[in-house]
KOLRO-347390 format. One record per residue (C-alpha): z, y, x; residue in one letter. Coordinates in steps of 0.2 Angstrom, whole numbers. Layout:
BEGIN
<w = Z	v = Y	u = X	rest = A>
...
This chain:
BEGIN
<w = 70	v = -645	u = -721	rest = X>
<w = 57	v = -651	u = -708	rest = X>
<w = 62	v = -660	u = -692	rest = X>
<w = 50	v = -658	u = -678	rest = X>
<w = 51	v = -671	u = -662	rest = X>
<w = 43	v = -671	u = -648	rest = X>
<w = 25	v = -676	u = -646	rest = X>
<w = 25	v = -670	u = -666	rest = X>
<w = 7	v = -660	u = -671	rest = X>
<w = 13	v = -641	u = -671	rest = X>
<w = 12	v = -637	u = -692	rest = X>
<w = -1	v = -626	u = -694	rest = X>
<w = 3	v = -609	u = -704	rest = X>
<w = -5	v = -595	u = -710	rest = X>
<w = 5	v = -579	u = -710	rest = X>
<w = 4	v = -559	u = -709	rest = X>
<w = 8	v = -553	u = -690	rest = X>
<w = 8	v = -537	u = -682	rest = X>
<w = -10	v = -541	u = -677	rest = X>
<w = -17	v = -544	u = -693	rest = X>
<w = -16	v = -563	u = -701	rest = X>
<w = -16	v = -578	u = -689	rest = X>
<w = -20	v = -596	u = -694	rest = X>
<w = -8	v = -603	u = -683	rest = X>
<w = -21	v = -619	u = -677	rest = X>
<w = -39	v = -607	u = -677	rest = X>
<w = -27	v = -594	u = -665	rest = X>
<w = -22	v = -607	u = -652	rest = X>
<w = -39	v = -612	u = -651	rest = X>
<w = -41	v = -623	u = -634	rest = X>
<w = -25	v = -615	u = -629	rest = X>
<w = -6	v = -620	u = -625	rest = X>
<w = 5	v = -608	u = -637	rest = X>
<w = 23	v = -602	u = -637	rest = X>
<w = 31	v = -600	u = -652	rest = X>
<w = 47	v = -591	u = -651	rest = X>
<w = 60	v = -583	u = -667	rest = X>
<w = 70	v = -568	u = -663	rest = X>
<w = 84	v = -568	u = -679	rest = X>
<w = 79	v = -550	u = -685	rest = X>
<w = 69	v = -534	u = -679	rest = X>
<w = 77	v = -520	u = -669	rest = X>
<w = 91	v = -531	u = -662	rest = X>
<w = 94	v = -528	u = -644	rest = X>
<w = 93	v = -543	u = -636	rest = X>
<w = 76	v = -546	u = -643	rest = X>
<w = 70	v = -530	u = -637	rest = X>
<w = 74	v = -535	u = -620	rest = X>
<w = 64	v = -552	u = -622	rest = X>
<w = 47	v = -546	u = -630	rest = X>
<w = 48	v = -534	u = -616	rest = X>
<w = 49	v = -546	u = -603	rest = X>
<w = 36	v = -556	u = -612	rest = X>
<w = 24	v = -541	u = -613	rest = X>
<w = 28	v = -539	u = -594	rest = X>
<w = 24	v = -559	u = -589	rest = X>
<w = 9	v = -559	u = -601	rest = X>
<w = -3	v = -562	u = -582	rest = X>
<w = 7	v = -578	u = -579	rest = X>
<w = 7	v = -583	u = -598	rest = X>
<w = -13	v = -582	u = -596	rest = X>
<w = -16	v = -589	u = -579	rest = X>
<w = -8	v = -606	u = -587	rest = X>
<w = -20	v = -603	u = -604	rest = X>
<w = -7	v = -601	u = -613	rest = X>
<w = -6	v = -589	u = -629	rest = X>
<w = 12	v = -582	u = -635	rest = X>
<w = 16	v = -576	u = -651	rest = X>
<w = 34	v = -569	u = -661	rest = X>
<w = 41	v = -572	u = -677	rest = X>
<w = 55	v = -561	u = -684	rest = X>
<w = 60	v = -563	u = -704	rest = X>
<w = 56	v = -545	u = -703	rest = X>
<w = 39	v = -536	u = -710	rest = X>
<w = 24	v = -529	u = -703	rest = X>
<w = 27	v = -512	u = -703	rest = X>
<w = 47	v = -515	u = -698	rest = X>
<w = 36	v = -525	u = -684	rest = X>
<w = 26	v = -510	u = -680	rest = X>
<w = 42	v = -499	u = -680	rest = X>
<w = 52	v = -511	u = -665	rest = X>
<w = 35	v = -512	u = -656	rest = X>
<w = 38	v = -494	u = -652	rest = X>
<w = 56	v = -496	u = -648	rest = X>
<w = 51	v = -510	u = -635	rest = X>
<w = 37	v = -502	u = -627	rest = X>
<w = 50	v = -487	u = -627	rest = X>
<w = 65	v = -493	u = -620	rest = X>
<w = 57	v = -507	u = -608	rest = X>
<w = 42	v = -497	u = -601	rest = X>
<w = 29	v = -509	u = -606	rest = X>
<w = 16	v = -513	u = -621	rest = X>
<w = 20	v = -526	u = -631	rest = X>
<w = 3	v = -536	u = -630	rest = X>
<w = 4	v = -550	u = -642	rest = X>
<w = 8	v = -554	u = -660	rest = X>
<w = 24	v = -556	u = -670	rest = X>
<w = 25	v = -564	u = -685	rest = X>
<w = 32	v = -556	u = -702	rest = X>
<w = 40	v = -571	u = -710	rest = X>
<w = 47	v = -562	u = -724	rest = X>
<w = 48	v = -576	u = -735	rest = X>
<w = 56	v = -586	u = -719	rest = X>
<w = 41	v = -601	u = -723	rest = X>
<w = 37	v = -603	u = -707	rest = X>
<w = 56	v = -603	u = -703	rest = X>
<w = 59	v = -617	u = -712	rest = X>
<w = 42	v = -626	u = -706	rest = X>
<w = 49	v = -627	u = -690	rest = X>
<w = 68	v = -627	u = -694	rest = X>
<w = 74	v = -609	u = -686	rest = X>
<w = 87	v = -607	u = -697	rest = X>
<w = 103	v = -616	u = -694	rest = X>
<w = 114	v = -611	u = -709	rest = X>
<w = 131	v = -614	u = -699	rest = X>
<w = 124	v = -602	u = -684	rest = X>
<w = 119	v = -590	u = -698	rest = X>
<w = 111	v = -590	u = -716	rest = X>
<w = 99	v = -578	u = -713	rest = X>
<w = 93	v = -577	u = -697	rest = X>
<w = 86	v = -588	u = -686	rest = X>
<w = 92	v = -595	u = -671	rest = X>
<w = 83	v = -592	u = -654	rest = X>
<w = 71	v = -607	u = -655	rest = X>
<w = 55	v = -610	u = -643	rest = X>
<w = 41	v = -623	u = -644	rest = X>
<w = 29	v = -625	u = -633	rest = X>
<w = 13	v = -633	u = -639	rest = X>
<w = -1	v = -641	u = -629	rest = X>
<w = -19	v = -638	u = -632	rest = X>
<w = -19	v = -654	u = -641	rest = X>
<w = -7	v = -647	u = -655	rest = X>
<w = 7	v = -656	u = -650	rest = X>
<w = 24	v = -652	u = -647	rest = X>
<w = 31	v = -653	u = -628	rest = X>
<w = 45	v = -644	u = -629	rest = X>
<w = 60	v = -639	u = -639	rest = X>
<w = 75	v = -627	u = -632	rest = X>
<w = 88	v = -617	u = -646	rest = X>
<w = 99	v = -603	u = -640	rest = X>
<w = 111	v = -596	u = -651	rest = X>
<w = 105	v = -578	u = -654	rest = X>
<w = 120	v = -571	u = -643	rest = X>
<w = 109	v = -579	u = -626	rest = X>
<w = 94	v = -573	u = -621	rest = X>
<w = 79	v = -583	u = -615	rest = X>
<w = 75	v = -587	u = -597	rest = X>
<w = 56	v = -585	u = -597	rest = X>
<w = 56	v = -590	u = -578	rest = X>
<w = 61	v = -608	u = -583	rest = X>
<w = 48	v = -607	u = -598	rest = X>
<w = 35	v = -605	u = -583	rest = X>
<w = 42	v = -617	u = -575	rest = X>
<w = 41	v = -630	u = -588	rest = X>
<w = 24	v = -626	u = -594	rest = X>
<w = 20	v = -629	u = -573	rest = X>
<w = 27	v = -644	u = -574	rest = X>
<w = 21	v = -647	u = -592	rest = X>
<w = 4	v = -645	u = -589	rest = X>
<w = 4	v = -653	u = -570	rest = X>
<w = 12	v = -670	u = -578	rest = X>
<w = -2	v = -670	u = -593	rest = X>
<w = -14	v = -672	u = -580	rest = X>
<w = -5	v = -683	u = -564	rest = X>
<w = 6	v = -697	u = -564	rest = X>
<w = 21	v = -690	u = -558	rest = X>
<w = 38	v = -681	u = -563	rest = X>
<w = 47	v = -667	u = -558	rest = X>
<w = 65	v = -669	u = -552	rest = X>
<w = 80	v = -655	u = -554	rest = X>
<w = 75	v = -638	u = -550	rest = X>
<w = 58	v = -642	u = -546	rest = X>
<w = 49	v = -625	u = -544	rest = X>
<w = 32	v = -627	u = -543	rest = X>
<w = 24	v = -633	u = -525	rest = X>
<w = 40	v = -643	u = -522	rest = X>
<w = 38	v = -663	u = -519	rest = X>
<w = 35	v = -673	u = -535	rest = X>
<w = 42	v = -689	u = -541	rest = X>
<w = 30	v = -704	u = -543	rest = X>
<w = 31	v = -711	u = -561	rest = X>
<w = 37	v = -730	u = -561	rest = X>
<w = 23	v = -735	u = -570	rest = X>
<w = 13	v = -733	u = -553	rest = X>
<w = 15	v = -749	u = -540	rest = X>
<w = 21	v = -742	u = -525	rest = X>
<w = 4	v = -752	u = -517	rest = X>
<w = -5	v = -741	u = -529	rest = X>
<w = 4	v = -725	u = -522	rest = X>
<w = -11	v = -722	u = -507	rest = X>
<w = -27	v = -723	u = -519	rest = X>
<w = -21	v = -710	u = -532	rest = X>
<w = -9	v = -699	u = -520	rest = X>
<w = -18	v = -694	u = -506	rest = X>
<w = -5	v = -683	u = -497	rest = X>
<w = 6	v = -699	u = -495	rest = X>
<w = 24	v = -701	u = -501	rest = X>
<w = 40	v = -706	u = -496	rest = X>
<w = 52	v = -721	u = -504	rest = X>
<w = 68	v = -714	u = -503	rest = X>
<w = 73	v = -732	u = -515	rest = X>
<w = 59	v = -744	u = -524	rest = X>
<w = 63	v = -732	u = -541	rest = X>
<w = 62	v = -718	u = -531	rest = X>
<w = 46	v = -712	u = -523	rest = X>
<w = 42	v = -692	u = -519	rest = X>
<w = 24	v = -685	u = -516	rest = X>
<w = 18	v = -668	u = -512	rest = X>
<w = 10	v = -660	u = -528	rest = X>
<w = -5	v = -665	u = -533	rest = X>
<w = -18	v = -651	u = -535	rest = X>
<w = -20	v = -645	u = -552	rest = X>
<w = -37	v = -643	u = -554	rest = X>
């Protein structure tokens, strides 16, 4: 069973999908990617998410980010759902899912926790860089629905932190103040934030957010 960590390359794949066969690397090209498992086709709260993923496709491309399925269902049960979901949640389901039949992929990436369910996978989501690598890992169980708000808000962050030397505190949204990185002496601080900061303790410094240019 593999284990993927953070920072990890993304395994590469190649699988049958509802758009025709992806090479898991040649697809993301220069892009970020979002990988998410739904445990099976035509389960309810699925529907609901691709829909809303369908919905917030605009955001998902604003960011360059590309956002593909996987169910451990075919491509013509695939096909079937896609209708169901375009249906029920007035929208056009504009992006790939994965047929992983054979649950390889699955198992590449270690969405199927046997005491959660032998079958199915669990709600798993990775977000990968345009690097490859892997920034971030969250499992629902498949009773929870995903939050795809606070995957936008991560891949904000994500992406802002790739390219500045700060962090993002609790319930940062994006525009609100940003933590300086202690790796940054605070006489440092002027010459690489601009828009000046504030020491609320010597750990502790916030700055506007930096421009993401």
């Amino acid at each position: 069973m593999a284990t993927i960590r953070l920072g990890d390359e993304a395994p590469n794949f190649t699988a049958q999908s509802s758009e025709g066969t992806i090479n898991f690397h040649e697809w993301l090209g220069d892009s970020w990617g979002i990988l998410f498992s739904h445990p099976a086709d035509y389960t309810p709260v699925c529907t609901t998410e691709l829909g809303t993923v369908a919905k917030y496709k605009d955001e998902f491309n604003k960011r360059n980010v590309k956002v593909v399925a996987l169910s451990v269902d075919g491509v013509e049960s695939h096909h079937g759902w896609i209708k169901d979901i375009n249906e029920t949640q007035n929208t056009t389901v504009n992006f790939p899912i994965i047929a992983d039949e054979d649950r390889k992929v699955s198992e590449l990436y270690d969405m199927i926790h046997p005491n959660a369910d032998s079958k199915l996978t669990v709600r798993s989501v990775f977000v990968i860089d345009n690097n490859k690598k892997v920034k971030l890992i969250i499992t629902y169980p498949a009773s929870t629905g995903r939050n795809f708000d606070e995957l936008l808000r991560v891949i904000d962050s994500l992406q802002l932190t790739a390219y500045h030397k700060v962090a993002t505190p609790a319930n940062w949204q994006n525009g609100d103040d940003c933590v300086v990185v202690p790796a940054v002496a605070t006489e440092d601080i002027p010459s690489i934030f601009p828009k000046g900061y504030k020491e609320v303790k010597p750990y502790l410094r916030m700055t506007p957010q930096p421009n993401l240019d």
